[in-house]
N, C-alpha and C positions, 0 to 999 in steps of 0.2 A: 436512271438517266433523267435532267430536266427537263423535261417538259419536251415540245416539237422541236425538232432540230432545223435552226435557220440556216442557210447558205451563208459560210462565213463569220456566224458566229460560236463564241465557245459555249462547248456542250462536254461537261466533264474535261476539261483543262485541255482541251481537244479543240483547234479550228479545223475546218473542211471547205472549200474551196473548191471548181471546176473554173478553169481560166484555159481555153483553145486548147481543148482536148488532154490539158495537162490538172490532175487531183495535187493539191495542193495541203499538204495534211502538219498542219504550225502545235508542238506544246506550246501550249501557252499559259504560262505561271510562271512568268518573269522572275515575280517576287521574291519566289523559293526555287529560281535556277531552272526553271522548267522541270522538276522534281517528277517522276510519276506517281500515280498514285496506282491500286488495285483498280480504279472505277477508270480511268484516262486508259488501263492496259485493255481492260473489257470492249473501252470505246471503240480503241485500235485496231482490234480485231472485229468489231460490226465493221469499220470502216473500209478495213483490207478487202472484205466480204462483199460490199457495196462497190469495190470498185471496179473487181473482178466482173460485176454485173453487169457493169457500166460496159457497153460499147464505144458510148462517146471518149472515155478515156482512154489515154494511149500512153501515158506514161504517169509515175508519183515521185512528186518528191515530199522528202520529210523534210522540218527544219521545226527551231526553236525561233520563239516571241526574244528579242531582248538581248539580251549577251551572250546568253546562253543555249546551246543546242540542246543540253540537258545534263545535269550532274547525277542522275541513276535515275534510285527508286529513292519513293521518300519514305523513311524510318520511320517518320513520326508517329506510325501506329504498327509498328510491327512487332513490338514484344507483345506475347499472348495471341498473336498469330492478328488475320488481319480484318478492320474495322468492317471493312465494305465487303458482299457477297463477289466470289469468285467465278467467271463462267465456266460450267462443269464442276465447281466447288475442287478444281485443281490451283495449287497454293503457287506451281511454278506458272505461270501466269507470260513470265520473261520469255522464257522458252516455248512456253507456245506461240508467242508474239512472233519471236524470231523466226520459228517453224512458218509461221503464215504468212511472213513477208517473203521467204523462201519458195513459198509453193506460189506467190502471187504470179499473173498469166502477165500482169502489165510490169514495165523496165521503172524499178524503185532507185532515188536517188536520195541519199541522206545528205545536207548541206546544211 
């Protein structure tokens, strides 16, 4: 991860956000469609983790920087398996995502 993570700013193609009680959680890599990377799905999942913590928040929405919500995962390093370490060193990474936004205690909204 980079460095300390600021409120609001990106950290691994990741924005994070608290706005009245609402986790505000933006891809952001406009550039490349809001693409994911391995490091952005790792982030997701501290985040989901954090939010659950969070008492202050009471609900998440997800959303993309720019035109796009997001056009997947991004290939660019996926032949030969992938560039960035995985947490748990598990390769589905997607599916766990999914899994934790599923198990999340707070009302998720993708928009």
């Amino acid at each position: 991860m980079e460095g300390p993570a600021v409120e609001g700013a990106a950290v691994d193609g990741v924005r994070y956000e608290v706005d009245a009680s609402t986790a505000v959680v933006t891809l952001d890599r406009p550039d490349r469609r809001n693409t994911v990377t391995y490091g952005m799905l790792d982030r997701l999942l501290e985040l989901f983790d954090r939010i659950d913590a969070d008492d202050d928040v009471r609900a998440v929405i997800v959303t993309g920087a720019g035109d796009f919500f997001s056009a997947g995962t991004d290939l660019t390093h996926a032949v030969g398996g992938a560039s960035e370490p995985l947490r748990g060193g598990n390769r589905d990474v997607g599916g766990q995502l999914a899994l934790r936004i599923f198990d999340c205690t707070k009302p998720v909204i993708a928009a």
